[in-house]
Each structure stands twice: as structure tokens, then as C-alpha cells.
C-alpha positions in Angstrom: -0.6 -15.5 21.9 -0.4 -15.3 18.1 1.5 -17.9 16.3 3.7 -16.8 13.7 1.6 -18.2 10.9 -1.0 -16.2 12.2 1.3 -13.0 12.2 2.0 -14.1 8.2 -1.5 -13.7 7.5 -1.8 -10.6 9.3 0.8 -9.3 7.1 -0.3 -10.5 4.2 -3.9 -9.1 5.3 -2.2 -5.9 5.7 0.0 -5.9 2.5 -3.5 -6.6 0.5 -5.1 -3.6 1.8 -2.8 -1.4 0.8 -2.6 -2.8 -2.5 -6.0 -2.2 -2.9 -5.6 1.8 -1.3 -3.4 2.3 -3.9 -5.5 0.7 -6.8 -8.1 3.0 -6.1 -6.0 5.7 -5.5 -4.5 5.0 -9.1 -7.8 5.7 -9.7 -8.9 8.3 -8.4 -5.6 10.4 -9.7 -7.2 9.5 -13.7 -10.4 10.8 -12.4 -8.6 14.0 -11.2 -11.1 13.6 -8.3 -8.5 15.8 -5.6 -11.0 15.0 -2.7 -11.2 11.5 -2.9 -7.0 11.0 -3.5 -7.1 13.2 -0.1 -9.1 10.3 1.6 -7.2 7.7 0.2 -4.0 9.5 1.1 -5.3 9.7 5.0 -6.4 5.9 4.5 -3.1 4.9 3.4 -1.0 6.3 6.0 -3.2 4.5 8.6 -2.9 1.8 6.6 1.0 2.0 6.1 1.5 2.2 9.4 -0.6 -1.4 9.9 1.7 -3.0 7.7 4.7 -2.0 9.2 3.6 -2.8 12.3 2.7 -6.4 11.1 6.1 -6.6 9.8 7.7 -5.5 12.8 5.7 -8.1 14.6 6.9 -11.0 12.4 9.9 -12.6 13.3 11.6 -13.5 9.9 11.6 -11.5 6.8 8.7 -11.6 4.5 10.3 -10.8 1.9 11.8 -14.3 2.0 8.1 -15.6 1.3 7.5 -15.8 -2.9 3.9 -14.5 -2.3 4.7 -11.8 -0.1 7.8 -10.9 -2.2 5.4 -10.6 -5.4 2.6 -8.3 -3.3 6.1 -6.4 -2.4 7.2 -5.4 -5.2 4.2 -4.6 -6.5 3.0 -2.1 -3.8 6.3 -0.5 -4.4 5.5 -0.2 -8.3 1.9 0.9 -7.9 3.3 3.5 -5.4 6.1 4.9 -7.8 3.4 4.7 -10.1 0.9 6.9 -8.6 3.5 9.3 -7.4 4.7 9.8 -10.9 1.1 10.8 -11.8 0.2 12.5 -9.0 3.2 15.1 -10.1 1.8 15.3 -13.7 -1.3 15.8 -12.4 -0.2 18.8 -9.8 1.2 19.9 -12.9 -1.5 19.7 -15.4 -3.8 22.0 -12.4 -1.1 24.4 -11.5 
């Protein structure tokens, strides 16, 4: 059975990843590289789906953790980010 500091580090395995997913998919977007942000794309929802499920299996609130609050917000900003220049970049080919 999986203690819950080993579920923390799963999650913060998990929150990592897709920091990194969306690094490269940054990018990929400034390389207007289409196929490769279409891998990444299909990478991250595989790995979105780990991290909820990580959460899920954690039974207090990571958010509550400094680190994990950090790695957070900025997987939220990188994502706002990319979506922003994903649009101009749809844009810019259409």
C-alpha cells in the first residue's frame, strides 16, 4: 500500500512532467512546428489525466504544499501561455 508521502511524490512526479510537456510545447508553438505541438498535445492529455489522478489519490490538498503550490501556478501560467500563442499562431497560418 502506498503511503501518502509516497502519493506526494507521485504527484509531484506528475505535476513535473507536465511542466516539462508544456515547456516544450512552448516551444514547439515558436518553431511553428504543427506536427510536433500535435504530439505534445496527445502527450499532455495522457499526461493530464496522470496528474489528476495522483491528485485524486492524495488525501489532502496539494495545493496546501509551498512547492506544489509554486509548480501549480506555474503549469497554469505556462498553459494560459501557450494557449494565447497557440491562437496567434492559428492566426498568423489562417
Amino acid at each position: 500500500m502506498a503511503t501518502e508521502g509516497n502519493l506526494f511524490e507521485l504527484f509531484k512526479v506528475a505535476l513535473e512532467t507536465h511542466e516539462n510537456l508544456l515547456h516544450a510545447e512552448t516551444q514547439a508553438i515558436a518553431a511553428r512546428d504543427l506536427d510536433t505541438v500535435e504530439s505534445i498535445l496527445e502527450k499532455k492529455d495522457e499526461s493530464l489525466r496522470d496528474l489528476l489522478e495522483s491528485k485524486d489519490e492524495l488525501g489532502s490538498n496539494p495545493i496546501f504544499d509551498k512547492d506544489s503550490e509554486k509548480g501549480i501556478s506555474k503549469v497554469l501560467d505556462l498553459q494560459e501561455r501557450n494557449a494565447n500563442s497557440f491562437a496567434k499562431l492559428h492566426k498568423d497560418i489562417s
